[in-house]
N, C-alpha and C positions, 0 to 999 in steps of 0.2 A: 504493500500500500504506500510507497514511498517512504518520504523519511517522516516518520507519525510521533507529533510529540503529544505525551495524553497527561493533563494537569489537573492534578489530584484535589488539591490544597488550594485555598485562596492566595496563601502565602507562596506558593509559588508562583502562581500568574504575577506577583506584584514582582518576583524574580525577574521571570520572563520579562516584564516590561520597565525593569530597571525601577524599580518606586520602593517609598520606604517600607516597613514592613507593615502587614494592616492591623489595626487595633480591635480587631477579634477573630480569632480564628476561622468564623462561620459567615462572616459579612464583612462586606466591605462598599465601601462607596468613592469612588476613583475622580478628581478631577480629570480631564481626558486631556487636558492640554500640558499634563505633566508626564502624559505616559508614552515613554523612547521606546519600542521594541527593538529586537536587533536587526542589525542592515540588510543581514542578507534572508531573506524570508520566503523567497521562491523555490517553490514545491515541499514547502512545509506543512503538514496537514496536521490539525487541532482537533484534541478530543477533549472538552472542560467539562466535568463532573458535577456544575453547578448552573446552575442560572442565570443568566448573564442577559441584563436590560441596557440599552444605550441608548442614551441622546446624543447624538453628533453632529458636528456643522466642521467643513473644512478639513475633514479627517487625510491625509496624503496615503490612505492606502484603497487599493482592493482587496476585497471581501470577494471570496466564492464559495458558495453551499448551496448547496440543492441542485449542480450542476450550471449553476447561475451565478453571475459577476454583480457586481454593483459598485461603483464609486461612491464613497459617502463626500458628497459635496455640497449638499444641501441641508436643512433642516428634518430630521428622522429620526424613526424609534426603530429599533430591531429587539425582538424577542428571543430568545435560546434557549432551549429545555437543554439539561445535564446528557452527554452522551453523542452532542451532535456531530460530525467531522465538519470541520471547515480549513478554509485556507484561507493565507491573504499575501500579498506584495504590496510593494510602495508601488503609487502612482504620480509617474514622473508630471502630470498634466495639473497637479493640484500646486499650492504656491509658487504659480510665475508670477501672482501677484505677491508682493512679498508684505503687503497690510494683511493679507488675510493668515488668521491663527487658527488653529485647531483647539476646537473648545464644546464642551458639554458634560456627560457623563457618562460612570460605567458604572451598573448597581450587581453588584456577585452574592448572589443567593448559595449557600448549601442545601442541597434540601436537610440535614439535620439541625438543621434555623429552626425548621419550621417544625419540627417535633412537635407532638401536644397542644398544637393550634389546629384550627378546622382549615386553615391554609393550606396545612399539609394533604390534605386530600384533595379538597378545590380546587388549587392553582391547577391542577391538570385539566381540568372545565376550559380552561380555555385555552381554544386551539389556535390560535397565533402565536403560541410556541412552538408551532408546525409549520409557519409559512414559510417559503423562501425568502433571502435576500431583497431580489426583485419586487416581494410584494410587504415590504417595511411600510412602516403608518409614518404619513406624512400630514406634516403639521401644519395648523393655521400659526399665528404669530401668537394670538388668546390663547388656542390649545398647548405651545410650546409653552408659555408662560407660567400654564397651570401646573405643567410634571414639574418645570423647574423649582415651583413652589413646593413641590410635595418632595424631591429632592434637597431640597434646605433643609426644609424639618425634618428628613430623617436625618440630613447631615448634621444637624443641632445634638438628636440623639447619639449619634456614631461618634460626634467629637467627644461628648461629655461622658462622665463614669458610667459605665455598663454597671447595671444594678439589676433588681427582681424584676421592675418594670419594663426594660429597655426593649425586651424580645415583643412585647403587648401592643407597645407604644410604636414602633417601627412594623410590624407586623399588620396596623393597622394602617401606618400610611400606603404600607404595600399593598393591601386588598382595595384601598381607595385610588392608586395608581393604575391597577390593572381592571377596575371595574371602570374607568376613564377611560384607558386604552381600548376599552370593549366599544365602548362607546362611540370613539372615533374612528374605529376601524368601520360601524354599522355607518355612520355618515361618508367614509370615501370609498364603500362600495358604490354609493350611487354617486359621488361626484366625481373619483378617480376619472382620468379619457378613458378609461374601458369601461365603457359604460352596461352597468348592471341588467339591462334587456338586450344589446347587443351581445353579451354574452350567454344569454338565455336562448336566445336564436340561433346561436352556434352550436350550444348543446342540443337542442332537439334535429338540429339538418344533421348533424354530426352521428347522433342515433338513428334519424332515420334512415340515412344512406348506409347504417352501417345493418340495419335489421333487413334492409331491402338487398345484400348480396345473398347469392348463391352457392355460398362453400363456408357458410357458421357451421357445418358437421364439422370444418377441419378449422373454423379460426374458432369457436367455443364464444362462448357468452362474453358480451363488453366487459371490461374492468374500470372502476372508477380511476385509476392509475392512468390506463392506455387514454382513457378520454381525457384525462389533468394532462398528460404529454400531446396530445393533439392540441390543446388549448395551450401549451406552453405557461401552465401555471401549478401549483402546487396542488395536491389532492385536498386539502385540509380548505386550503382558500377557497378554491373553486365550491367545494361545498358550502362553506360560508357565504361565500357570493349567494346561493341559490337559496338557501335558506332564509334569509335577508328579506328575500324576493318573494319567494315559492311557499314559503314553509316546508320545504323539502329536500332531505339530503340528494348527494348525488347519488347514490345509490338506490334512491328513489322513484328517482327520474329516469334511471336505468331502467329499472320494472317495471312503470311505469308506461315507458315506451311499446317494452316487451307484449304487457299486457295488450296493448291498442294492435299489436301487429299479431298477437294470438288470437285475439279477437275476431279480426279481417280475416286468417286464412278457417275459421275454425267454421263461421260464415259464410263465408265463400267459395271453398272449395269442398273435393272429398277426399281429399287426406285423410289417413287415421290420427286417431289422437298420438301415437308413438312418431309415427312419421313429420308434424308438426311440429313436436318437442327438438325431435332431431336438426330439422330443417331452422328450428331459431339459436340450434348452440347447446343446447343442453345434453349429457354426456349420457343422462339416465330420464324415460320419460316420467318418473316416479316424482323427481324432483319439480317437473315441469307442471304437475298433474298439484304437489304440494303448494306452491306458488300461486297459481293459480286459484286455487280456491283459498289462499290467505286474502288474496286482494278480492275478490270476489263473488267470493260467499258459495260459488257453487263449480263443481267439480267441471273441466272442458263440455265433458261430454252432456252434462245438463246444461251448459249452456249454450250449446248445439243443438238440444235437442226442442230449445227455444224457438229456433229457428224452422221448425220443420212442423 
C-alpha cells in the first residue's frame, strides 16, 4: 500500500506536524497556521485513529481520499471518522500570493473522549464522516463564524485545567458543532451547483437504462456503490442528497426502480415468475419473489394475476 504511516496517538500527529505537545492525551484543538508537516509528503498515505474536524482557508497542501483530490483554498469543513486512509502533498499553486496565511482549525477527537457520553454512540449518526474530500461543507461567512465560535469555547476549555467537568463541557460544544454541521450540509445540498433534482434525474435515467439492458443475468442487480461511481460522488452523500429530497435512501430508489420494471414485464409479458427474476439480476428467484412482496404486499404472481 505504499509507504503507510498509521497514527495512533494525538501526541503523535502533533509529532508529525512539528507542534508542541497537546495538553491531553484524548483531544486536542490545533491552531492550523502553526502546523509544519514534513517536506516531503508524496505518496505518503495516513491512517488516524481518531476524528479529525477542520476549518481551513489557505491550507498549501492536497488532500486525496476517497480516490479524490481537493485543494483547501477556500473557506471549508472536512469530517474524518478514525481508520480512514488519506494522503496529501504540498500544493505548489497556493501562496504566490505571499499576504495570504494558512489559518483555521484542527479538532482530534479519540473516540475514548467520548466514553460514557451518548456521543459515543451518536456521532456515528452522522454520515458526513463518510463523505469524500470533494464533497466538504462549504461555508457562508455567518456559518464560518459560528464553528469559529464554538471553537473558542472549546479552546477556553482545552486551554484551562482539565477537571470532572471538562469532558461535559467540551462534549457538549461538540454535539452543538456537528448538529450545525448537519444543518448546513441539509442547506448546500440544495444550493451547492449540483443541484439536488438535477441529481435526482440522473439517478432514475441512470437506473432506468440500467434495468432496460439485456444481460442483468450476467451484470446482477445495481449496487448503490457502482451508481455513487457513475455519479462521481461518494455513497454516503449521494444518499444524503436523496434523502434530503426523496425521503429515500439510495438503496431505495434502487428497489424502487426494480419494483416499477417488475411490475411492467410481470404485466406485460408471459415470462414466468423465475424467468423475470433472472432477466432483472437476481441470482435466486426466491429473493426476487421476497422483495417483492416486502414493497408490495402481494407475492409476483398475485399481482399478475390482477391482471388477468
Amino acid at each position: 500500500m505504499g509507504n503507510l504511516k498509521r497514527i495512533s496517538k494525538i501526541s503523535d500527529y502533533h509529532t508529525f506536524a512539528n507542534l508542541s505537545a497537546p495538553k491531553h492525551p484524548l483531544i486536542s484543538l490545533i491552531d492550523f497556521s502553526k502546523v509544519e508537516f514534513p517536506k516531503d509528503l508524496k505518496g505518503l498515505k495516513l491512517i488516524q485513529e481518531y476524528y479529525t474536524i477542520g476549518l481551513k482557508r489557505n491550507v498549501p497542501y492536497k488532500l486525496f481520499y476517497g480516490q479524490q483530490e481537493y485543494d483547501f483554498n477556500e473557506g471549508l469543513m472536512t469530517f474524518l471518522a478514525p481508520n480512514q486512509v488519506m494522503s496529501m502533498e504540498r500544493n505548489p499553486n497556493v501562496f504566490l500570493d505571499k499576504k495570504l496565511k494558512p489559518s483555521g482549525w484542527l479538532l482530534l477527537i479519540h473516540p475514548d473522549f467520548l466514553w460514557n457520553t451518548a456521543l459515543a454512540t451518536s456521532i456515528k449518526k452522522y454520515e458526513y464522516f463518510g463523505y469524500d474530500i470533494n464533497e466538504s461543507l462549504f461555508l457562508s461567512e455567518d456559518e464560518e463564524e459560528r464553528f469559529i465560535d464554538i471553537f473558542k469555547n472549546i479552546e477556553k476549555e482545552y486551554q484551562s485545567n482539565i477537571d470532572k467537568f471538562s469532558q461535559k463541557i467540551i462534549v457538549s460544544q461538540l454535539e452543538l458543532l456537528l448538529n450545525y454541521a448537519e444543518r448546513f450540509y441539509e442547506r448546500q445540498f440544495v444550493t451547492r451547483n449540483k443541484s439536488s433534482h438535477q441529481l435526482l434525474e440522473k439517478v432514475e435515467t441512470l437506473l432506468s437504462t440500467y434495468f432496460n439492458q439485456n444481460n442483468l443475468i450476467e451484470l446482477g442487480l445495481p449496487s448503490v456503490e457502482n451508481l455513487s461511481k457513475e455519479l462521481h460522488l461518494s455513497s454516503t452523500y449521494l444518499s444524503s442528497v436523496l434523502k434530503s429530497l426523496t425521503g429515500m435512501s439510495t438503496q431505495q430508489h434502487i428497489h424502487n426502480k426494480l419494483i416499477e420494471k417488475a411490475k411492467e414485464e410481470l404485466s406485460t409479458t408471459t415470462l414466468s415468475i423465475n424467468e423475470i427474476a433472472y432477466n432483472l439480476g437476481f441470482e435466486y428467484p426466491t429473493s426476487f419473489n421476497k422483495l417483492f412482496k416486502s414493497k408490495t404486499e402481494m407475492s409476483p404472481m398475485e399481482f399478475r394475476k390482477t391482471f388477468n
